[in-house]
C-alpha positions, -999 to +999 in steps of 0.1 A: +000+000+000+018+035-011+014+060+021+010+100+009+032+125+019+037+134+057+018+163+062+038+165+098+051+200+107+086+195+137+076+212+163+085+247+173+112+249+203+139+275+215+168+266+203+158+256+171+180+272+141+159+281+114+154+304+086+125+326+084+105+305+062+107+278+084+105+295+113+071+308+098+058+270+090+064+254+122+046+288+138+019+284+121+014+249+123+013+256+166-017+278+171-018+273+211+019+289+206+008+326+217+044+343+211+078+329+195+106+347+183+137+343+152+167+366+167+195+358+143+186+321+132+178+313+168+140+305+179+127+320+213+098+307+226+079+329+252+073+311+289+039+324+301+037+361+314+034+375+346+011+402+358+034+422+375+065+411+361+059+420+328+020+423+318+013+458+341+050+473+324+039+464+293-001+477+296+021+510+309+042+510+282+010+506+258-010+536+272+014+560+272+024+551+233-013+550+225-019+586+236+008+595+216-007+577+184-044+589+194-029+628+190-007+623+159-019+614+125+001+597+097+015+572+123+010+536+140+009+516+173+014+480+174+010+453+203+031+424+199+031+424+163+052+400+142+080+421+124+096+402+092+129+421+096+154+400+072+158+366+064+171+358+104+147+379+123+113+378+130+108+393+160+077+400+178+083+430+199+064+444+230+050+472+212+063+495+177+058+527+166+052+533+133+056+560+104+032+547+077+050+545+045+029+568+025+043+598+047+078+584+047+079+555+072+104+525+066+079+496+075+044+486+060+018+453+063+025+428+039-010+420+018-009+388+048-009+411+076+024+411+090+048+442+096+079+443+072+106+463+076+121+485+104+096+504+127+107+536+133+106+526+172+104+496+191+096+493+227+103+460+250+100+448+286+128+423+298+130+407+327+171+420+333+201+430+316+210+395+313+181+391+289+188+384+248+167+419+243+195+438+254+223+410+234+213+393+203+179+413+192+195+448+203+220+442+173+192+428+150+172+457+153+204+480+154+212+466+119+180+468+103+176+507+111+153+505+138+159+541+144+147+544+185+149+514+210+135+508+243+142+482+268+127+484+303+142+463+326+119+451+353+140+435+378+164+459+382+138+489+370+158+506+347+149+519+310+175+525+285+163+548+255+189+541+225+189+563+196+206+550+159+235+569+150+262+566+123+254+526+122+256+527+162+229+528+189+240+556+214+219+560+247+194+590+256+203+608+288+170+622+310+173+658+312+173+672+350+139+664+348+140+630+346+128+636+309+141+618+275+123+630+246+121+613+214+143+623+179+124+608+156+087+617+172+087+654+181+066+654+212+068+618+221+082+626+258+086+603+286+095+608+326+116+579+333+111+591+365+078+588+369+077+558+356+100+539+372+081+554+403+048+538+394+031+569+387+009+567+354-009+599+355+025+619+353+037+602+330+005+612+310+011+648+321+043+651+308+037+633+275+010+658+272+036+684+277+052+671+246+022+672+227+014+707+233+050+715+218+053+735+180+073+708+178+048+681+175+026+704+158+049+712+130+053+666+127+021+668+119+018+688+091+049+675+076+028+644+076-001+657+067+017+676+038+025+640+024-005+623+029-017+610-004-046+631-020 
């Protein structure tokens, strides 16, 4: 009796070296897998998260980018989107910020929904310093042109704000504020301060500061200026 082809995808595990094309296959093939990762060739597979470890950071993280993207036009937010970087990566980061690419932005969704290309910003919460988003997927993004990088570390509560430069990511200072305000989206302002304190509502107040800015006023037009007729 002649047997078919196996229609038998391996299993998805971290560890596993893959390309991107596989790497999409296997994912596919594992619905009940809610988040997996390809940082150069290697597969990350997410352990379950924690509401205070890493789910409350991240809803912070995700309210203070969404009022950003609720005020400015000709932009996107994106939670834990899968990003087709290059033929190793596939990341799938915490949250992205987006130009869209009719008003200039280096990233678009592919006709089957996925993100390609560099976000203009990418935001993620790790558990420590130790972790690969501060290692392996720091230098993904870095050479891919991910332009602004974020990396909140829980455990030892610290944020690091890197901005690409000449090929390099160099890190963002607060001013004597406690304040680090975004290059590449005027008016995009966060107290690391306030932040790291816990305290939502000022970290609202001072993004709102940032909005209020001719600064953020004159992004807009410049994308409104491009925005297809």
């Amino acid at each position: 009796m002649s047997v078919g082809p196996t229609t038998n995808v391996p299993p998805l595990e971290s560890g596993d070296r893959l390309n991107r094309q596989e790497f999409e296959r296997r994912y596919q093939a594992m619905p009940k897998i809610q988040k997996a990762e390809l940082i150069e060739g290697v597969v990350y597979v997410a352990s379950p998260v924690r509401a205070t470890g890493h789910g409350r950071p991240h809803a912070k993280i995700m309210t203070w980018l969404g009022a950003y993207w609720a005020a400015t036009p000709g932009i996107d937010l994106q939670d834990n989107a899968t990003v087709r970087l290059d033929v190793d990566n596939q990341p799938q980061p915490n949250a992205l910020l987006r130009i869209e690419p009719e008003v200039g932005g280096n990233s678009r969704i592919s006709n089957d929904d996925y993100v390609e290309g560099a976000p203009e910003l990418i935001a993620e919460v790790a558990a420590s310093s130790a972790s690969y988003d501060l290692n392996d997927k720091l230098n993904a993004y870095r050479r891919n042109g991910v332009q602004e990088y974020i990396v909140w570390q829980i455990y030892e509560n610290r944020l690091d704000w890197f901005r690409l430069q000449e090929s390099r990511y160099v890190l963002l200072e607060p001013d004597v504020t406690g304040t680090i305000r975004s290059h590449i989206f005027p008016g995009l302002w966060l107290s690391v301060t306030a932040l790291r304190q816990g305290e939502l509502a000022q970290v609202l107040a001072v993004l709102q500061q940032g909005l209020q800015t001719s600064e953020h006023q004159a992004f807009i037009e410049r994308l409104m200026r491009q925005q297809p007729l």
